[in-house]
N, C-alpha and C positions, 0 to 999 in steps of 0.2 A: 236215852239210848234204848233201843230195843232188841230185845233179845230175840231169833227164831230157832224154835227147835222141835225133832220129829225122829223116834228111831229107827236101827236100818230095817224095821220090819213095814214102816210106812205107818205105825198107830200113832194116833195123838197121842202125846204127851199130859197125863193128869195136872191138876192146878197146882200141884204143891211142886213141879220141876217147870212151873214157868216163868218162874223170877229170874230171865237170866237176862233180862235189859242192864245194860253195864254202864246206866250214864254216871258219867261223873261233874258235878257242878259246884259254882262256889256263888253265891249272893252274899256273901258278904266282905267286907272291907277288912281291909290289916293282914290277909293271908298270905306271905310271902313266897309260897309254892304253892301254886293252881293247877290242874291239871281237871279238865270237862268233858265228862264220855256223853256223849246222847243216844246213839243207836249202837244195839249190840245185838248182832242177828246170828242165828246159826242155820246149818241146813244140812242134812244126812244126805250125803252124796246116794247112795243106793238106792232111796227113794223117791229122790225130789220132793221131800215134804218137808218143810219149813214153817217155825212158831216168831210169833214175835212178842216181848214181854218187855214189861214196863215196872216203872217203881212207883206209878203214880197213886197205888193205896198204901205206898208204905208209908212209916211215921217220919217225919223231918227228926235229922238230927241223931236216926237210931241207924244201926247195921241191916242191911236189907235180910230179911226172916232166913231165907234158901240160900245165903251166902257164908264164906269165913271166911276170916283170915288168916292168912302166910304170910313167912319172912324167908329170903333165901339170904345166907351169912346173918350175921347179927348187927346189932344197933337197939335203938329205940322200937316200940312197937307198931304195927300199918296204926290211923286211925282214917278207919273210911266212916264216912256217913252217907245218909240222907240230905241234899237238900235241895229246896226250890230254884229256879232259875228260867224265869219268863224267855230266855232268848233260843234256849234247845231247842231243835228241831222235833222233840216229841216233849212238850210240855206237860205238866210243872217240874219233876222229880228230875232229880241226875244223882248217880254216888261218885263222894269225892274223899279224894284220900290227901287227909289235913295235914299228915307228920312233913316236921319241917327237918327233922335229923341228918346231920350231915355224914355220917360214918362210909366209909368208901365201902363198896362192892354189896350195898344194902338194898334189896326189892323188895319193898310189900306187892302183896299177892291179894287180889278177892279174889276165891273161887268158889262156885257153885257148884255143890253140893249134888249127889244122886243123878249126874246127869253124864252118861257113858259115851261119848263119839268116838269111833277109832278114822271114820271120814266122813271130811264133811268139811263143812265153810260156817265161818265165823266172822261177824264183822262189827266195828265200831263208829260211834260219827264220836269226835273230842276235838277239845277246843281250851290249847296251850297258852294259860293266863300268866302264870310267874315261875320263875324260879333262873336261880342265878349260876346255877353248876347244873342244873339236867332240867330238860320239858320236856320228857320221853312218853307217849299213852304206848301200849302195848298191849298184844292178844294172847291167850297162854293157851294152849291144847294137849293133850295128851298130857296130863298132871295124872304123874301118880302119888307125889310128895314136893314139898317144898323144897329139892332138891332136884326133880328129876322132873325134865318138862321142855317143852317147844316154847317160844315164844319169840316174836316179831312184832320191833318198837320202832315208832315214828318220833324223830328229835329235832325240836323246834330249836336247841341250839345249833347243832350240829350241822342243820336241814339234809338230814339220812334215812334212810329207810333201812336197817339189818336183821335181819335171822339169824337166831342163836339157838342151842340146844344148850340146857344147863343139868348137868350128867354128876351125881355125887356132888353138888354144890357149887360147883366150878362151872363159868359161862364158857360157852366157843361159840366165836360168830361163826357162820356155815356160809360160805362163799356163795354166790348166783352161779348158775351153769352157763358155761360159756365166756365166766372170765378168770382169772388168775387165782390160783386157792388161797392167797391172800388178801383177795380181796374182800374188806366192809365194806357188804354191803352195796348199796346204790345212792347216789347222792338226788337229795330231790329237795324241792321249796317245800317244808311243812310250815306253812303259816301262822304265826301269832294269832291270839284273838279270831278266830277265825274257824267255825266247825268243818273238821276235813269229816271223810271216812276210809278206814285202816281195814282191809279184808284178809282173809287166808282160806286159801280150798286147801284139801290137804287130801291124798288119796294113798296107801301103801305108802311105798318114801319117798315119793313128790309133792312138794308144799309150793303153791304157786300166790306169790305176794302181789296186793292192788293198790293204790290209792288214788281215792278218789275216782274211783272206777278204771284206772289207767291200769294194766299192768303190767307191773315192773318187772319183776324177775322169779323165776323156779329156781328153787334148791331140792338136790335131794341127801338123804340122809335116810338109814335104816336103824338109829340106835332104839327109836320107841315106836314100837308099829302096835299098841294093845290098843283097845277103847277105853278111856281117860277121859277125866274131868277138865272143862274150860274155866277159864276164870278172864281179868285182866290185871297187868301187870306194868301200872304205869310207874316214874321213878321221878317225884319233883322236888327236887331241891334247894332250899335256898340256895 
């Protein structure tokens, strides 16, 4: 996955905030929740200047340096890593989040560290190997806590695309503009085995959601308008 990122003054970004490629991959056998990020890009709306970053010097197997992890509700703890995966669209490196815990209403979170967007665009390539209750990748923005945060997840069970805000610890999915306020979301093919890519521009409180370059739907919402940490937040469960 590759990450881009540029703040809204238009300066580069020093090398210690460019680890924000968000792949997630699994090469190995027996893992019964997969879930495969490849490209994780950003982009400062106000500048148009966009980084792209990768994990390909991190160590297999370890926590990428510029990241941490979240849990929103409780369970077991995230375990993301490092590791290889010859078929990503930005080769060798992806991070993947191994926990297989089944506890209802449980999101690990990787987020990246020292890196402020209040607008901007975020994107992922992932690629939904297992899991038997959720194959959700997801994008996270404006984090200011493992409680408080944007995010908008692709589900390979489901085949949906929704935006949620999770406000004091509790989700609400945030309807499209222009259909019913109860509507989840958008229904759409998210494909097994297969790298999509998951985007979000986000500007004031309009967040306009894409996949695979198509886009699907705007939501707006004003509850978190600061500049905040990106991470992603996918949810695979056996």
């Amino acid at each position: 996955m590759e990450f881009e990122l540029s703040d809204a003054r238009g300066a580069a970004l020093p090398p210690s905030e460019r680890h924000a490629q968000c792949e997630r991959r699994i090469g190995r056998k027996l893992m019964p929740a997969v879930l495969l990020f490849s490209v994780f890009g950003t982009t400062v709306l106000a500048v148009s200047v966009s980084r792209v970053i990768d994990f390909d010097h991190e160590r297999i197997g370890s926590m990428p340096a510029a990241w941490e992890t979240a849990m929103t509700k409780s369970g077991a703890a995230p375990r993301w890593e490092i590791l290889e995966d010859q078929t990503t669209p930005s080769r060798p490196n992806v991070l993947a989040q191994l926990s297989t815990n089944r506890t209802a209403g449980r999101f690990p979170l990787a987020v990246l560290r020292g890196v402020m967007i209040r607008d901007g665009q975020v994107s992922v390539r992932f690629k939904p190997v297992a899991g038997e209750v959720d194959q959700a990748a997801g994008l996270v923005w404006r984090y200011s806590d493992q409680n408080n945060y944007y995010i908008v997840r692709a589900n390979a069970l489901e085949n949906n695309v929704v935006l949620y805000k999770v406000e004091n610890g509790e989700r609400t999915s945030l309807a499209p503009r222009g259909l019913p306020s109860r509507s989840y979301g958008v229904k759409h093919t998210v494909p097994k085995m297969v790298w999509s890519e998951l985007k979000v521009s986000f500007a004031g409180t309009l967040a306009t959601v894409y996949f695979n370059n198509e886009r699907l739907f705007d939501v707006m919402d004003g509850t978190f308008r600061g500049a905040d940490e990106l991470g992603c937040g996918p949810k695979p469960t056996v």
